[in-house]
N, C-alpha and C positions, 0 to 999 in steps of 0.2 A: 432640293430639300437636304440639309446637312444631315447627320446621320445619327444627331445626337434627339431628333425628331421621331427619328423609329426607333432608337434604343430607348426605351422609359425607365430601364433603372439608370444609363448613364445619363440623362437629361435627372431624374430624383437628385443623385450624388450632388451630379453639379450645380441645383439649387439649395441644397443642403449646404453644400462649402462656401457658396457665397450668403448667403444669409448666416450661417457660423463667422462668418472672416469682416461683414459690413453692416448687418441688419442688426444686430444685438446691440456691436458698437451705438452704431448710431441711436438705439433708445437711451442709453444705461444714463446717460442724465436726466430722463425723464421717468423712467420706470427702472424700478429695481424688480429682477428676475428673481421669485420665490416660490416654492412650492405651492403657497396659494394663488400666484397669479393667473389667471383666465385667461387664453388666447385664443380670440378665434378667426381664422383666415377662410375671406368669403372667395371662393372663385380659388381653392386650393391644388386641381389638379393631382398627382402624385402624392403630394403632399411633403415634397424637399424641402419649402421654405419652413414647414413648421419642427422637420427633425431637430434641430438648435435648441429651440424652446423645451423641448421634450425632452432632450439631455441635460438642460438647465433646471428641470424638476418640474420644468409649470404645466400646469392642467391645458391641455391644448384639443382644439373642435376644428375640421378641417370641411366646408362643405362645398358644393361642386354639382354642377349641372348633369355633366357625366356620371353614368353607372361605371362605365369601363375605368376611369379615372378613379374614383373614390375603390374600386376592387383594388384597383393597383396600389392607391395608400393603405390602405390594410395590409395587403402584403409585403410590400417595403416598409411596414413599421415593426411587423411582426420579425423579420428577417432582420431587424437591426434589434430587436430588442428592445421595444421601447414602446408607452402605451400612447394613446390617442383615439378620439372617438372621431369619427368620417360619417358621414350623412348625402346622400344623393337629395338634394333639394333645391328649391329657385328661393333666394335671398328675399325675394320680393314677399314671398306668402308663408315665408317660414314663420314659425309660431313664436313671440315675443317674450322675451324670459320674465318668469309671473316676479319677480324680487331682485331686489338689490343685489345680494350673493348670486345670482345668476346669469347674474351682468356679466360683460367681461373687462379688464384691465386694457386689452389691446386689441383692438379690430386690425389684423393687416388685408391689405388691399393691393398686392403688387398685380401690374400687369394683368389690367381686369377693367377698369376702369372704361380705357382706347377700346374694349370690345363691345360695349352697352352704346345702343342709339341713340340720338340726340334726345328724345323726347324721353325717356325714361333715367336717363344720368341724375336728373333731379329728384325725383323719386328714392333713385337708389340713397346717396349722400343724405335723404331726409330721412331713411328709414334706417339708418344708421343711428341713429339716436336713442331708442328703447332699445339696444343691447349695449349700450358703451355705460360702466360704471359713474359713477360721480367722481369726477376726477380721473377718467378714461384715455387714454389717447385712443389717434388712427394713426398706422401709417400707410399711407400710398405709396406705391412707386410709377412712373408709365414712361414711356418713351412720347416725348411732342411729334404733333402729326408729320412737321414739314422734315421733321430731318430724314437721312438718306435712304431709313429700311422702316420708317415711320408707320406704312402700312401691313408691315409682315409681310409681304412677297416672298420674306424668304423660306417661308413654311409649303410651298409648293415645288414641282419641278421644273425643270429644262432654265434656259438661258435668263427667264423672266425672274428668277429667282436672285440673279446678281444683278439685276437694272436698280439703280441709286435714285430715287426720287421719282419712278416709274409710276407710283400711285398719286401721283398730284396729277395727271392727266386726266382731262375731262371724261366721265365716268361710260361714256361709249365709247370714247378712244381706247380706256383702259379695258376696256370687259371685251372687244374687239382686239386688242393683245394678248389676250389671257387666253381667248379661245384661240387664235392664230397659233400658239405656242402649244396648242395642244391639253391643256388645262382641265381636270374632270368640272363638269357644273357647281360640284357642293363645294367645290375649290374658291370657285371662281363666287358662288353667293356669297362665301366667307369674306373675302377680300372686298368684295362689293361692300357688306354688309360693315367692315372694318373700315373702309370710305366712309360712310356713310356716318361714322361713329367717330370723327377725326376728334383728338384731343390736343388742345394748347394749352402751354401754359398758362396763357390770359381766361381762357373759358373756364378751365379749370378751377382760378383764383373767384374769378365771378361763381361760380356755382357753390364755392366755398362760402361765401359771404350768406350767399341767398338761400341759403339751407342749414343758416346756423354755427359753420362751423368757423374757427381761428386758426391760418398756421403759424403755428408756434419754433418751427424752423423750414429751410429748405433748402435743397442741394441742387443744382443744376450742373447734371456731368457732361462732357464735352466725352468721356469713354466711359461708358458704362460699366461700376463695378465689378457685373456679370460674363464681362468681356474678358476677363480674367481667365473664365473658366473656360469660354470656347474659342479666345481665341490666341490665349497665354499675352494680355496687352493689358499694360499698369493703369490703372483708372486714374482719372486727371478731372479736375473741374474745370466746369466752364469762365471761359475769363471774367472777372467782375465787370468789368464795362461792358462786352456782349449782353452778359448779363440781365443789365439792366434796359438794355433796348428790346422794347416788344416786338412781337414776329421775327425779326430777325434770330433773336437768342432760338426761335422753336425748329429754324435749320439745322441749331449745333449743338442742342439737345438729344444726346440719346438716350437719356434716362433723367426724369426727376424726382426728386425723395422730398414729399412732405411727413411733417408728424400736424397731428391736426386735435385741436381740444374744442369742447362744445363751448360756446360764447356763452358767459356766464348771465 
């Protein structure tokens, strides 16, 4: 487990500076940042990626399954100076905003998506739609299942944390490593549970379709812009011809950035 996993204001920081340094960028020809823009980030954690937004002036809602997590954005927003409303709630049954004004401008979605199980990803991307304004975006971000740290391994300890593509192993081979290495259980369901939740870019693109929604661009990085922050390494896109070949591009994928608009 890296160490920026226990530190939560340095894991806050460092999604703050990458969402200030790539995530703004990449909207600002689709949405202008204003005091009245609405942002809200389902699956916020800390709540690092919405700090940017918040300094940009825009009205920002962060919600999050964890209590512990949303305690933690309140106090890293309060300690920086800056407002935001936090909510411990599941996306799923949260309450539908009654009016247009309460819509929001930008649903982000980083690093959220790879954690929701096959049978509910549809659900979610459909219920996404009574909070997104008229003329709304998304944006997602997620790392593709196959590539080398695909299934988060690296959020746990000992040696199984550096194995490269260890989670493509058939899922009692894997859960038979997890424990061998010493692994607590709610470790090890996580990971299971993260198996079990695998995201590609191709399923991804289908689910997009089948729930209404358009992307309206997308980035495929061969180094993850976030890579930046922990591992000081220049982000770079994936080749265009990779690119375009299915399953193979979801190897050399470790991060994909859609923005996504409701089919008219």
């Amino acid at each position: 487990m890296q160490k920026r996993h226990q530190d939560r204001q340095q894991y806050f920081n460092e999604l703050a500076n990458t969402a200030r340094k790539y995530y703004i960028d990449y909207l600002q020809t689709y949405l202008t940042l204003t005091p009245h823009t609405r942002v809200l980030e389902i699956g916020c954690g800390e709540g690092g990626n919405l700090l940017p937004f918040a300094e940009a002036g825009c009205q920002v809602k962060g919600i999050d399954l964890s209590e512990t997590r949303i305690q933690q954005a309140r106090s890293f927003f309060e300690a920086a100076g800056q407002q935001a409303t936090f909510a411990c709630e599941n996306f799923i049954t949260a309450d539908k905003p009654a009016t247009e004004e309460e819509r929001y401008d930008l649903l982000l979605i980083h690093d959220v998506i790879e954690h929701i199980e096959q049978p509910y990803k549809h659900d979610f991307l459909s219920h996404l739609h009574p909070f997104l304004k008229r003329g709304g975006i998304v944006f997602v971000g997620f790392p593709a299942w196959q590539m080398p740290f695909g299934g988060h391994q690296q959020i746990v300890q000992g040696f199984v944390s550096k194995l490269p593509f260890v989670h493509l192993l058939p899922m009692n081979l894997y859960t038979r490593l997890l424990r061998a290495s010493g692994q607590r259980e709610r470790d090890i369901s996580e990971l299971q549970s993260i198996k079990r939740s695998a995201m590609t870019i191709e399923h991804f693109e289908e689910l997009c379709s089948e729930t209404g929604f358009t992307p309206i661009k997308r980035t495929l990085w061969f180094i993850n812009p976030h890579y930046e922050q922990k591992f000081n390494l220049r982000p770079r896109r994936l080749n265009k011809v990779i690119g375009r070949i299915p399953c193979l591009r979801n190897y050399c994928t470790t991060s994909a950035f859609y923005l996504l608009k409701a089919k008219q």
